[in-house]
N, C-alpha and C positions, 0 to 999 in steps of 0.2 A: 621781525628783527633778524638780520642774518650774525649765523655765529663768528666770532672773532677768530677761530682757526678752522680747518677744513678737514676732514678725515684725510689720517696718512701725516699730518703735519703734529708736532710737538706742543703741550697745552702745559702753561707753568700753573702753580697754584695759585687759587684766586682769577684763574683766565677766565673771560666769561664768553660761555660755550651755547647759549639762548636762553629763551624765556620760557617760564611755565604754561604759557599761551601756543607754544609752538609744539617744545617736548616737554617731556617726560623723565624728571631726572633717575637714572639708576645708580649702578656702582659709582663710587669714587667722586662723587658730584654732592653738591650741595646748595641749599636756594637761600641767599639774600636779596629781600624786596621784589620776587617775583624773577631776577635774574639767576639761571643755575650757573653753576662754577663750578672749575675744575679741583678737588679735594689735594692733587696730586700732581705730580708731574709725569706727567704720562701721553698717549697719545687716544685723541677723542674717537669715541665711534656713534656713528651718526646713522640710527637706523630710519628710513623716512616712511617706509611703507606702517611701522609700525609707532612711529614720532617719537623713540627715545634714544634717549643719549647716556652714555656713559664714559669712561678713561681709562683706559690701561694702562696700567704702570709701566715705566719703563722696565724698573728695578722691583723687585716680589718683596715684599718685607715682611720674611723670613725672620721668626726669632732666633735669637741665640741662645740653643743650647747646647751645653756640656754633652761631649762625647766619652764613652771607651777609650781610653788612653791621653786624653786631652790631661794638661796642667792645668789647674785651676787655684785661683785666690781667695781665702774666703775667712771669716770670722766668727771665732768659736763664742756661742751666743748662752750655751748651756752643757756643762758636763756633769753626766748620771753615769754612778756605778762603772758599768762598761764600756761607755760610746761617748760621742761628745756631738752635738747638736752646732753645725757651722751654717755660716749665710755665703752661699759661692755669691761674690759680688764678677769677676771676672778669670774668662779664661786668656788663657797667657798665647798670643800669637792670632788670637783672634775677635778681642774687644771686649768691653765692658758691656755688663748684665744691665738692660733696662729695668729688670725687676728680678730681684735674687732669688735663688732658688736653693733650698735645703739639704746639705749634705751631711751624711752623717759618716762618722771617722770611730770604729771599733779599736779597742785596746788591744785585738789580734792584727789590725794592723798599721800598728805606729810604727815596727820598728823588727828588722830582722834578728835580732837580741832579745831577749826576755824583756816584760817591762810588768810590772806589778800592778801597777794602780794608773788610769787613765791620768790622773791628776799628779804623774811625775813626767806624763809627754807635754800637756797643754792644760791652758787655764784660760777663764772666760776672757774676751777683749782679746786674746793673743789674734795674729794675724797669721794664717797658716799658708804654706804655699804644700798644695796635694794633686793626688794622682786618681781620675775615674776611673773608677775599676767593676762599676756596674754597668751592663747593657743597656738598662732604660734608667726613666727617673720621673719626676724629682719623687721623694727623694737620694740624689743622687751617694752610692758608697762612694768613700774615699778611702785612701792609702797615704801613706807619710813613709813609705819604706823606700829608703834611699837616702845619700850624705846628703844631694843637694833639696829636697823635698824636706817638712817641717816644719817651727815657726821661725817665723820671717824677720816680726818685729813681735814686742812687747813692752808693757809696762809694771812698774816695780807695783805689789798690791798695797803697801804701803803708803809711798809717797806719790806716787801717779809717775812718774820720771821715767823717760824711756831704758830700759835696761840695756845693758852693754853684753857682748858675747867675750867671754874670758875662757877659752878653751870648750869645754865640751859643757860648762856652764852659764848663766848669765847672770849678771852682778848689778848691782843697782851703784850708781857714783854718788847717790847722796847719802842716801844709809846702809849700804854697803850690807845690804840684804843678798845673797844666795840663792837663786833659783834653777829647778831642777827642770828641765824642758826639753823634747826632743826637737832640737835646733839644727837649722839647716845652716849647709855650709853657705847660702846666701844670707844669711842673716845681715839686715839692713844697718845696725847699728855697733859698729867697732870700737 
C-alpha cells in the first residue's frame, strides 16, 4: 500500500501514512487496524532502507511555563502561618496552563509596607494576580509588590457573594462584611 502523502509534503492528523506490513511505526504515529497514522500535524519521514516512518511536527509543543518576571494568575488554595500555597492557572500575555503549577507567595512578599499576618493580604479562593520572582520551579516564588499586582477577585466568607473594592478595602453588598486584603488596583469587581 502506498502512503497517502510523500516525504517533504504536510500530514494532518489521522492521515494515513502505511501499513504495519510495509513500516515501522515510530515518533508521532499510531496504528489503527494495521494502518499507521499520523499522531500530529507535521511532516512525515519515510526511512526505506530501514522501513520506518515517523512525523515531525511542524510546531514543538513546548509547555508553558512561568518565567522570572512573567505576570501570572493563580488561586490561593492554602494559607500557613507565613506563605500562602497558590495554583498559577495562567500567565498573562502568554496563555493558559494546561496543568497548574504551584506557587507559593511569602508574607515578606505581599507588600512594600509592613503586613503582620499572611491572612490580612489573602484568603483561600481569592484570585491573585502575581510576579515570578524565582529562577526555576515549580514550585514557582511569587511577589504581590506593587499597586497593580494582588487580589483580583474575591468572595465574601460568609455569604459566598463576590466582594466589592471600596477603597483600599473590600466590602461585601449583601452583609456588608469588611475585608482586609492586599488588593490590586485591577481588581475585577467595583
Amino acid at each position: 500500500m502506498r502512503p497517502s502523502s510523500r516525504a517533504g509534503e504536510v500530514a494532518v492528523p489521522g492521515e494515513l501514512l502505511g501499513v504495519i506490513e510495509e513500516f515501522i511505526p515510530r515518533d508521532n504515529t499510531y496504528v489503527v487496524g494495521g494502518s499507521i497514522r499520523s499522531l500530529v500535524l507535521g511532516v512525515p519521514i519515510y526511512d526505506l532502507r530501514e522501513h520506518v516512518v515517523s512525523v515531525r511536527p511542524l510546531w514543538e509543543n513546548k509547555p508553558l511555563l512561568p518565567r522570572l518576571g512573567d505576570i501570572v494568575y493563580s488561586q490561593v488554595e492554602r494559607v500557613r502561618d507565613f506563605i500562602a500555597v497558590a495554583s498559577i492557572f495562567e500567565v498573562e500575555g502568554r496563555g493558559s496552563l494546561k496543568v497548574p503549577f504551584t506557587g507559593i507567595l511569602h508574607v515578606a512578599q505581599i507588600s512594600t509596607s509592613y503586613v503582620k499576618t499572611i491572612y490580612d493580604a489573602v484568603r483561600i479562593g481569592d484570585i491573585i494576580r502575581a510576579k515570578v520572582v524565582s529562577e526555576g520551579g515549580p514550585p514557582f516564588l511569587l511577589s504581590t509588590k506593587g499597586k497593580d499586582l494582588g487580589v483580583v477577585y474575591a468572595l465574601c466568607p460568609e455569604c459566598m457573594v463576590p466582594l466589592r473594592r471600596r477603597g483600599v478595602h473590600l466590602v461585601c453588598p449583601r452583609c456588608r462584611r469588611v475585608s482586609r486584603r492586599k488588593v490590586s488596583e485591577l481588581y475585577v469587581v467595583k
